[in-house]
Biopython code that builds the backbone (N, CA, C, O; Angstrom):
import numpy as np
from Bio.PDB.StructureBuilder import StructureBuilder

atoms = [
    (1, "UNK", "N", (0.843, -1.172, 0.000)),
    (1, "UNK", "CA", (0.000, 0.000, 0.000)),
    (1, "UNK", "C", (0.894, 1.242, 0.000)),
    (1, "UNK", "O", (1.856, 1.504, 0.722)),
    (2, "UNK", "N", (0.288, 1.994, -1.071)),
    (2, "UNK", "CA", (1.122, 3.457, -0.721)),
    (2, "UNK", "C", (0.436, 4.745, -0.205)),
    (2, "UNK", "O", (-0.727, 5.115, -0.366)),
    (3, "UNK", "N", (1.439, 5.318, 0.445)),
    (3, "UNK", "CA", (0.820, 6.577, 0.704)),
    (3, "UNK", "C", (1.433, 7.532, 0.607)),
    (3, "UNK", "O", (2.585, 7.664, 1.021)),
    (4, "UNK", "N", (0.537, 8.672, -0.161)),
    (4, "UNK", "CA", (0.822, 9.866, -0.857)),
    (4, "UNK", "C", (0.806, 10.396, 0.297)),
    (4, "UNK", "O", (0.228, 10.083, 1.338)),
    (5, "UNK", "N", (1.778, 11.576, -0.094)),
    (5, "UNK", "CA", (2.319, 12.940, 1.066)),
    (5, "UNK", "C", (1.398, 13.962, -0.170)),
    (5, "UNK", "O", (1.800, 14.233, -1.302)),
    (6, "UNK", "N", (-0.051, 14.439, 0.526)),
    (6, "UNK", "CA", (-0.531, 15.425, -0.116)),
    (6, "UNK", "C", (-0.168, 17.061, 0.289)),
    (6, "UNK", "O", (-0.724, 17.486, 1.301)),
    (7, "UNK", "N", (0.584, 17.829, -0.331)),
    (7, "UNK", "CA", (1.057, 19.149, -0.114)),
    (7, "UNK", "C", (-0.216, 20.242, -0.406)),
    (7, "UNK", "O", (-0.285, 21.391, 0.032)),
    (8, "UNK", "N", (-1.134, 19.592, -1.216)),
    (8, "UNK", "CA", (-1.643, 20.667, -2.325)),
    (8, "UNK", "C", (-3.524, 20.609, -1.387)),
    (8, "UNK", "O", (-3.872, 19.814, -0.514)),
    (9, "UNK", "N", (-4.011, 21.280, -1.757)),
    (9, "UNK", "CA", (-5.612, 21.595, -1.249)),
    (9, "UNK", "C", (-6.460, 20.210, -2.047)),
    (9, "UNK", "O", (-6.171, 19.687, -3.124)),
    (10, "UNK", "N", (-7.271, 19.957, -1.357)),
    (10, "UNK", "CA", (-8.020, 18.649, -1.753)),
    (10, "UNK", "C", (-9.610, 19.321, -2.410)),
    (10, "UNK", "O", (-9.971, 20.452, -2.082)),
    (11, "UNK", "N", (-10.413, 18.475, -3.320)),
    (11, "UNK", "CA", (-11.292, 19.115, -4.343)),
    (11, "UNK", "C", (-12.280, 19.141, -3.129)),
    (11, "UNK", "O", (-13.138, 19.968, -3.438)),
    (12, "UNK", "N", (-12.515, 18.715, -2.109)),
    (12, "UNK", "CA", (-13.368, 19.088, -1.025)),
    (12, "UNK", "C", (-13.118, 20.463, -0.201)),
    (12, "UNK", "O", (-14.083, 20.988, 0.356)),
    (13, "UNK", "N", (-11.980, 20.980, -0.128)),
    (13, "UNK", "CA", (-11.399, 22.589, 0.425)),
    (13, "UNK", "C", (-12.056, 23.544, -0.804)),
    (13, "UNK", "O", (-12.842, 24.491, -0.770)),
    (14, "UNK", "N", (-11.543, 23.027, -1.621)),
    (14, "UNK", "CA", (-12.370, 23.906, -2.818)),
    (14, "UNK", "C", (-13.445, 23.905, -3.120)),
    (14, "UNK", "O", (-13.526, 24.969, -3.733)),
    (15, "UNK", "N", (-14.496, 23.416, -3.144)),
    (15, "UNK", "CA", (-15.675, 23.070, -2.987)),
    (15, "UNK", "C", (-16.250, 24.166, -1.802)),
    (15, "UNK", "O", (-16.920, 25.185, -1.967)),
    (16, "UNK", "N", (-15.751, 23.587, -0.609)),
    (16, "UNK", "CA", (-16.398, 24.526, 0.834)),
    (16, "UNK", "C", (-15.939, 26.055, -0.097)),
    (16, "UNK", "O", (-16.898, 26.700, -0.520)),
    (17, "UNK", "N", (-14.946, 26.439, -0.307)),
    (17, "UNK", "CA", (-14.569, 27.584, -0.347)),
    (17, "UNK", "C", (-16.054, 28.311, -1.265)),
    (17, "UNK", "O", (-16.837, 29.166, -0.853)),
    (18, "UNK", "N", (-16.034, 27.503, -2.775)),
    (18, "UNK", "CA", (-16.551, 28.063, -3.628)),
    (18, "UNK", "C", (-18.347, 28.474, -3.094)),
    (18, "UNK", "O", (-18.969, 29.429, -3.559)),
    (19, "UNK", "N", (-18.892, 27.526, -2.073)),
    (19, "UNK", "CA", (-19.969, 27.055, -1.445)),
    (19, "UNK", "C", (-20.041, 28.670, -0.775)),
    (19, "UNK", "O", (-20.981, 29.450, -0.931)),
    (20, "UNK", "N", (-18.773, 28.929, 0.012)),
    (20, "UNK", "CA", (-19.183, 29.979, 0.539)),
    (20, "UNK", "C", (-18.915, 31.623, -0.231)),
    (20, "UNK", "O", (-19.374, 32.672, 0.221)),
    (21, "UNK", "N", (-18.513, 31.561, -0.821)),
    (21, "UNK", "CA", (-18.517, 32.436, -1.842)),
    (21, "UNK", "C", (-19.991, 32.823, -2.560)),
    (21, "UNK", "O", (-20.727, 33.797, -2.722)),
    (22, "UNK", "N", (-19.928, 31.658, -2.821)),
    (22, "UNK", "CA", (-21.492, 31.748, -3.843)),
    (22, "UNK", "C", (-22.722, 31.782, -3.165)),
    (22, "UNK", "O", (-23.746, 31.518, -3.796)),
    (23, "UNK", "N", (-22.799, 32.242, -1.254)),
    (23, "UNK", "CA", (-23.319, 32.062, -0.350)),
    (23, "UNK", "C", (-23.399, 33.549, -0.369)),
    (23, "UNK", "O", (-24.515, 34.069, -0.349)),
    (24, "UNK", "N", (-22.214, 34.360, -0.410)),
    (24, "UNK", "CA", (-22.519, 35.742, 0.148)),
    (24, "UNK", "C", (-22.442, 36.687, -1.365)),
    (24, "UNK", "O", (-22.458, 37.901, -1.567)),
    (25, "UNK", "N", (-22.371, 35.746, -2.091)),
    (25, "UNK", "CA", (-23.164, 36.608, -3.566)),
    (25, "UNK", "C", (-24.655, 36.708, -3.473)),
    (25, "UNK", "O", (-25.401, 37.655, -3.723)),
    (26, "UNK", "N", (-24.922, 35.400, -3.017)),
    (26, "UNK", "CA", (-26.313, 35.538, -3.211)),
    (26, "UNK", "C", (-27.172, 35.963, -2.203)),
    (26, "UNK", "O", (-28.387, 36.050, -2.382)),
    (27, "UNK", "N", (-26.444, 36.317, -0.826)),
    (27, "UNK", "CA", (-26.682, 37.269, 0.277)),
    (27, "UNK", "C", (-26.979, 38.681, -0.297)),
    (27, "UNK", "O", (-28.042, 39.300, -0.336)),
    (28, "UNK", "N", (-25.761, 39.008, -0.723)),
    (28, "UNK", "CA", (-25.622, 40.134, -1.447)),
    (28, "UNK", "C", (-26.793, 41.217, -2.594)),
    (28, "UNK", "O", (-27.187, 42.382, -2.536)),
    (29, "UNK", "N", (-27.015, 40.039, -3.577)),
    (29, "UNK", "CA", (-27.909, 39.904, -4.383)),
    (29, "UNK", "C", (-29.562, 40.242, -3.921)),
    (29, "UNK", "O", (-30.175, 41.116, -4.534)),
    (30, "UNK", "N", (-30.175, 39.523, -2.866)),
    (30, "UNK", "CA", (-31.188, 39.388, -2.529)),
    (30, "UNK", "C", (-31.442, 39.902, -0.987)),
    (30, "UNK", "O", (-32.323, 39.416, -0.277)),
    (31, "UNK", "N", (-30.665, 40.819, -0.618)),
    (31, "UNK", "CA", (-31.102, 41.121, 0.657)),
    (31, "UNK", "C", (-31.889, 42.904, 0.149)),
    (31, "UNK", "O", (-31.324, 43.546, -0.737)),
    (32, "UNK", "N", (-32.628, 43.232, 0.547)),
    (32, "UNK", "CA", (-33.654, 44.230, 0.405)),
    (32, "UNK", "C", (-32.492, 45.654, 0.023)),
    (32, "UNK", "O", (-32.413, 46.393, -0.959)),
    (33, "UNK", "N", (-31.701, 45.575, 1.323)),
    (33, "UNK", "CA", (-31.003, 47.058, 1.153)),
    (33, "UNK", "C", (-29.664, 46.491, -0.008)),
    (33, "UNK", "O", (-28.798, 47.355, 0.130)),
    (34, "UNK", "N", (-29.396, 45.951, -0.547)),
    (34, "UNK", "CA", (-28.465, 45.007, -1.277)),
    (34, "UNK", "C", (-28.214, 46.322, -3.035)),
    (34, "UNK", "O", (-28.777, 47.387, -3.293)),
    (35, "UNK", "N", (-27.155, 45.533, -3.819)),
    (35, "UNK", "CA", (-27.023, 45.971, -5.019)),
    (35, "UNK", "C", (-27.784, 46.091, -5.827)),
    (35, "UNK", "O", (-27.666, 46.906, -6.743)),
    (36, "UNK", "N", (-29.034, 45.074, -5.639)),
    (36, "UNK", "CA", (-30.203, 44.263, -6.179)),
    (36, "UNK", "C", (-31.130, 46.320, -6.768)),
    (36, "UNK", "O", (-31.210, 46.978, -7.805)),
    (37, "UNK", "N", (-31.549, 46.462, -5.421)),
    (37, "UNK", "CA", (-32.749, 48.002, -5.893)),
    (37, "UNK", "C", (-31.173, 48.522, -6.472)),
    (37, "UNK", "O", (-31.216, 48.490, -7.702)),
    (38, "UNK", "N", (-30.302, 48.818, -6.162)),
    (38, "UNK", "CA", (-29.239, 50.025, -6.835)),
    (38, "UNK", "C", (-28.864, 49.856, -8.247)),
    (38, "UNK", "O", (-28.547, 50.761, -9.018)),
    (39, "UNK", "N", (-28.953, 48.288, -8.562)),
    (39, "UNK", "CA", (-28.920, 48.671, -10.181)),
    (39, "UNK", "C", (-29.965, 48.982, -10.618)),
    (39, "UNK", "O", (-30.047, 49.927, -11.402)),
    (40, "UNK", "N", (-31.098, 48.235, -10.208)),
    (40, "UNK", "CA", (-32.126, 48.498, -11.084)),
    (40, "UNK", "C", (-32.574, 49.916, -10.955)),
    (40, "UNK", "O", (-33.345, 50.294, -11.836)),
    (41, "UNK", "N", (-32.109, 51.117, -9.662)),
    (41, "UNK", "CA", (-32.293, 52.368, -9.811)),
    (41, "UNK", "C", (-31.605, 52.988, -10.830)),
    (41, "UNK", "O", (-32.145, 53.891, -11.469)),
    (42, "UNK", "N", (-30.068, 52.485, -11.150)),
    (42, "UNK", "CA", (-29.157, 53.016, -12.169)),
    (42, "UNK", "C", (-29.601, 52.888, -13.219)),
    (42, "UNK", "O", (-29.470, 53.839, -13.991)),
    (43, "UNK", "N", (-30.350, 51.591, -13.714)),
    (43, "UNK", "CA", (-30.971, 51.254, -15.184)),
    (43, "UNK", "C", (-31.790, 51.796, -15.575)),
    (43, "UNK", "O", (-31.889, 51.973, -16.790)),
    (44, "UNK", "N", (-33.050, 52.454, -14.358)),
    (44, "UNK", "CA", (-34.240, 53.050, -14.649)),
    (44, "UNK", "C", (-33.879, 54.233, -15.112)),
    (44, "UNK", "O", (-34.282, 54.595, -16.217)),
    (45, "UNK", "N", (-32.961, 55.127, -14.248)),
    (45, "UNK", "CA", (-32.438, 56.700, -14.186)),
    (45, "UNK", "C", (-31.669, 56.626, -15.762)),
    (45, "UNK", "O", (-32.108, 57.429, -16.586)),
    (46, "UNK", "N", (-30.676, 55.807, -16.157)),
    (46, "UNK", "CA", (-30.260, 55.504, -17.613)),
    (46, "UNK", "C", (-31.389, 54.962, -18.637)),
    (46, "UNK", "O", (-31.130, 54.901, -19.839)),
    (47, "UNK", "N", (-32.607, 54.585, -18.146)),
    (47, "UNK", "CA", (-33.406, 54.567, -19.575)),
    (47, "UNK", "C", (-34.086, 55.991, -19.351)),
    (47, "UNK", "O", (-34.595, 56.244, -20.443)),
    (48, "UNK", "N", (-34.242, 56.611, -18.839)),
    (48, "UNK", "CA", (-35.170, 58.007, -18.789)),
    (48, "UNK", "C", (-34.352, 59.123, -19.085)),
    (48, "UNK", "O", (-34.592, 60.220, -19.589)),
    (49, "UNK", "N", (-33.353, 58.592, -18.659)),
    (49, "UNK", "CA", (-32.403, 59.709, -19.217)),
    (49, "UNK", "C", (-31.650, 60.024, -21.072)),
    (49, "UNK", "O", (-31.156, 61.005, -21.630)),
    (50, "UNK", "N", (-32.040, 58.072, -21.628)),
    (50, "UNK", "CA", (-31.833, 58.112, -22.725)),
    (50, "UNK", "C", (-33.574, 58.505, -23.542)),
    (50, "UNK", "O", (-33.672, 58.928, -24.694)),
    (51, "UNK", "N", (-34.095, 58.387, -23.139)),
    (51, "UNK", "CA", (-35.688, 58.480, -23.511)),
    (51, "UNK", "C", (-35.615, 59.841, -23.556)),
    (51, "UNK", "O", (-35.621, 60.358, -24.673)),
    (52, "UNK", "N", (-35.538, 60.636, -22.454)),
    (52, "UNK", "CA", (-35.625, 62.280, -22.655)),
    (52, "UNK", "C", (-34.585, 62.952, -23.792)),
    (52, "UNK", "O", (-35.112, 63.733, -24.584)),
    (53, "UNK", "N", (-33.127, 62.698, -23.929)),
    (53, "UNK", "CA", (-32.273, 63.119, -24.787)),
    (53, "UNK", "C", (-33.149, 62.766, -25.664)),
    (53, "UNK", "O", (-33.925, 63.696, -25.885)),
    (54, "UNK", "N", (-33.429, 61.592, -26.418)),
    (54, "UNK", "CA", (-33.779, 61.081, -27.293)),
    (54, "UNK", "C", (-35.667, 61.750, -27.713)),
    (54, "UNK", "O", (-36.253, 61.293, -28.695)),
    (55, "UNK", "N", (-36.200, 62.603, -26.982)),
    (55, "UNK", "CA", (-37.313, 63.285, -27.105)),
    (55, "UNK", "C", (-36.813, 64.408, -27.383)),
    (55, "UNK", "O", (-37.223, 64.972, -28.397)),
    (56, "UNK", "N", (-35.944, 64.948, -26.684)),
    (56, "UNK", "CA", (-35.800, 66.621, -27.016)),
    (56, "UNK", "C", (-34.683, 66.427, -28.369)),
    (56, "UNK", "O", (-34.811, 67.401, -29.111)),
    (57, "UNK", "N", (-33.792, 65.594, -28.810)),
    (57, "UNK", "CA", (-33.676, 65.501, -30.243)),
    (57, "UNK", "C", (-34.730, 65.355, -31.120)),
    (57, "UNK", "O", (-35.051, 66.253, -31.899)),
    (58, "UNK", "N", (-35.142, 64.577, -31.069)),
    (58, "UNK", "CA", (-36.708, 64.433, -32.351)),
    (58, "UNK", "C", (-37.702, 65.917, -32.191)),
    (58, "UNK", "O", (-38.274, 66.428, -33.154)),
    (59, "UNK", "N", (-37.747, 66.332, -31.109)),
    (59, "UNK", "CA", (-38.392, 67.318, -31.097)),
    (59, "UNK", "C", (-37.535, 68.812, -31.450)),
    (59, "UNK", "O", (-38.059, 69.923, -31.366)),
    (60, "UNK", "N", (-36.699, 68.659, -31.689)),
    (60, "UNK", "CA", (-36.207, 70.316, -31.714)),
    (60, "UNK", "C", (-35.251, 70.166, -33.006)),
    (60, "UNK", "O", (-35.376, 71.223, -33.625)),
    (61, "UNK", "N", (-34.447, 69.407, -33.613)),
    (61, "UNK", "CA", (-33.375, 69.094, -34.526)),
    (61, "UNK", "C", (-34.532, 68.257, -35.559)),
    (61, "UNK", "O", (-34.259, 68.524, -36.729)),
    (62, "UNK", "N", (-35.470, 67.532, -35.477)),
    (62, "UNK", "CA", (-35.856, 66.876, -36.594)),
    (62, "UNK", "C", (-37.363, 67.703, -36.982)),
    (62, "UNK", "O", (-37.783, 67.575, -38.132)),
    (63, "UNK", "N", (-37.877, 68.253, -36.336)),
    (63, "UNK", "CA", (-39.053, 69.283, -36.618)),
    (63, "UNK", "C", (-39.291, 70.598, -36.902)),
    (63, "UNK", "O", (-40.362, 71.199, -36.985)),
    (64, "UNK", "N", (-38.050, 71.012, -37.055)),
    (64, "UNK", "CA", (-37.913, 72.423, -37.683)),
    (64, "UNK", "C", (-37.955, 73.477, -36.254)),
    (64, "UNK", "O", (-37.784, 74.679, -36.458)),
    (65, "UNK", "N", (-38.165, 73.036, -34.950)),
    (65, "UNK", "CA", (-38.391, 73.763, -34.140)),
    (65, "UNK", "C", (-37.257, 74.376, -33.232)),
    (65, "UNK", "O", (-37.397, 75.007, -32.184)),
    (66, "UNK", "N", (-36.002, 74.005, -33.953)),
    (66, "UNK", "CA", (-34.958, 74.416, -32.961)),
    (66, "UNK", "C", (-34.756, 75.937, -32.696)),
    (66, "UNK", "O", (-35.181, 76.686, -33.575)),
    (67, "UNK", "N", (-34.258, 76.408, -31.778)),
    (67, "UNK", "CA", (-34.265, 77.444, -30.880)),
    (67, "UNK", "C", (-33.384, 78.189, -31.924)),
    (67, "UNK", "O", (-32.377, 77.621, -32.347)),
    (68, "UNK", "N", (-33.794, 79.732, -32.461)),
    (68, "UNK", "CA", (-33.070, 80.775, -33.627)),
    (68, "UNK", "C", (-32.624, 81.141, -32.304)),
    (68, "UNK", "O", (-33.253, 80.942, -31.265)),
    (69, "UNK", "N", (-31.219, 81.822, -32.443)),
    (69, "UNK", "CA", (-30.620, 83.373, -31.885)),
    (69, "UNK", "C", (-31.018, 84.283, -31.824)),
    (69, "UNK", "O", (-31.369, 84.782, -32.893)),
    (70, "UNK", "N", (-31.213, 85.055, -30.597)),
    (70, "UNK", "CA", (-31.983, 86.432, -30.590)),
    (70, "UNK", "C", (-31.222, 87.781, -30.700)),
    (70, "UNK", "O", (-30.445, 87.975, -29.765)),
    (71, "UNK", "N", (-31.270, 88.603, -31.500)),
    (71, "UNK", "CA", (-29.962, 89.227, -31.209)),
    (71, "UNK", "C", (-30.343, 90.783, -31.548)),
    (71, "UNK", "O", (-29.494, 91.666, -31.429)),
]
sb = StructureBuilder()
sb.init_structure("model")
sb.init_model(0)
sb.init_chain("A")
sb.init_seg("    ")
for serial, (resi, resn, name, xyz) in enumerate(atoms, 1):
    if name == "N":
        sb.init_residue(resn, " ", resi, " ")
    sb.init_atom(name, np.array(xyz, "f"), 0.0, 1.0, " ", f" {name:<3s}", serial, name[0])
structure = sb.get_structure()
C-alpha cells in the first residue's frame, strides 16, 4: 500500500470555499437594502435619461423647431 504525502488543497477545500462564496453573492444579491434596488435604480435613471435626450432631439433638430438666436 502506498501513501501519498498530499502538499496541495483537496477538491473538497475547494468546494467549501466556492460554497461559501457563492453564499454571500447571493446574500448580497437578494437582501432588500443590497445591489439588487441600486442597479435596477441606475438602469431606470439611464433609460429616462436616454428616452428624454432622445425626445428633445426628435423634437427640436428633426421638426424644424430648434431654438433661432436672438440678437
Amino acid at each position: 500500500m502506498k501513501i501519498r504525502n498530499e502538499s496541495g488543497q483537496s477538491i473538497l477545500e475547494y468546494t467549501l470555499v466556492l460554497g461559501a462564496v457563492i453564499a454571500v453573492v447571493v446574500f448580497v444579491l437578494l437582501s432588500p437594502t443590497g445591489i439588487k434596488q441600486k442597479v435596477q435604480d441606475a438602469y431606470s435613471k439611464s433609460g429616462d435619461a436616454i428616452s428624454k435626450t432622445a425626445d428633445d432631439l426628435t423634437a427640436g433638430v428633426f421638426t424644424g423647431t430648434a431654438a433661432t438666436p436672438t440678437e
